[in-house]
C-alpha positions in Angstrom: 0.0 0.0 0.0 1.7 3.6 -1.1 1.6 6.3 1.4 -1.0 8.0 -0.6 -3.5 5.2 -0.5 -2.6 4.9 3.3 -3.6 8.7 3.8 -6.5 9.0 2.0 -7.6 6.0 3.9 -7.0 7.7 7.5 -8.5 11.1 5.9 -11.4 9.1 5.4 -11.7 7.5 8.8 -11.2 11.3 10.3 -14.5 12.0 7.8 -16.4 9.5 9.3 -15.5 10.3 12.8 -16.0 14.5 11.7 -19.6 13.4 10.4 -20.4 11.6 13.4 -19.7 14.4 15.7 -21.7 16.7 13.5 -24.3 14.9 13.2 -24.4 13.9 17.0 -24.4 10.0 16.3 -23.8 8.4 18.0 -23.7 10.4 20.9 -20.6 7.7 22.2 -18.3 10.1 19.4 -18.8 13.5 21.1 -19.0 12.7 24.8 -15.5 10.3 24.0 -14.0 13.6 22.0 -14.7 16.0 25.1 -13.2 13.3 27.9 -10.1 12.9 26.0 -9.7 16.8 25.6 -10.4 17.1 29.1 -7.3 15.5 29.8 -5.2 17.5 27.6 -5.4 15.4 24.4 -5.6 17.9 21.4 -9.1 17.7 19.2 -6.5 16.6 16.2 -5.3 13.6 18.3 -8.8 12.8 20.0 -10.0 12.6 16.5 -7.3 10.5 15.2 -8.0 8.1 18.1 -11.7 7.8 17.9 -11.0 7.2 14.1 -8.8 4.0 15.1 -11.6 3.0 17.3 -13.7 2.8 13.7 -11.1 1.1 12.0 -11.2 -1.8 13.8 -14.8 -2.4 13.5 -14.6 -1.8 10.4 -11.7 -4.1 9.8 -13.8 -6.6 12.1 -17.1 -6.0 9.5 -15.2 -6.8 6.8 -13.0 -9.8 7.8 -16.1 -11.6 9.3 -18.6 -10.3 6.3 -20.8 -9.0 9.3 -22.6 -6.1 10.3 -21.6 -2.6 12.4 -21.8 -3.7 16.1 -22.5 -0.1 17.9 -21.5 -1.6 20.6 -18.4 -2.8 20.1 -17.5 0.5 18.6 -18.3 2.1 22.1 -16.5 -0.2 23.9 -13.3 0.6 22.0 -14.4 4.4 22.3 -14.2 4.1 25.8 -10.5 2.4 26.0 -9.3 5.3 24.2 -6.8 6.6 24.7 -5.2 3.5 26.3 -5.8 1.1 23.8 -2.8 -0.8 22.2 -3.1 0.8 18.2 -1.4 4.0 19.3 1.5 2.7 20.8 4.9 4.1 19.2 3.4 6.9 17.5 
């Protein structure tokens, strides 16, 4: 995968997650973004976090041919920012 395939997949991700929060749904998405900024994460990083939260359900959706699983989603949501995929960035 080039570099430019790999960005325009995180840019789309960030969309997703940018949506969400605009459109208020699910509600999981803007209460996650204000707890992580309350404890100093920047609204860039927040969002890149929460839109590694989707990639793995959406990873899991598509390896398993399944549907969304809300949540799931919410559960990783709420791990952030501890969970593992961030490590060594």
């Amino acid at each position: 995968m080039t570099d430019e395939m790999q960005f325009m997949q995180e840019a789309d991700l960030i969309e997703i997650i940018e949506n969400q929060l605009e459109d208020g749904n699910p509600i999981k998405v803007k209460e996650t973004l204000i707890r992580l900024m309350m404890t100093g994460t920047l609204r860039e990083d927040a969002v890149a976090m929460m839109a590694c939260a989707m990639s793995i359900e959406i990873f899991d959706v598509m390896k398993n041919d399944g549907e969304f699983n809300l949540k799931r989603y919410s559960e990783h949501l709420d791990q952030l920012p501890d969970i593992g995929f961030m490590e060594g960035e």
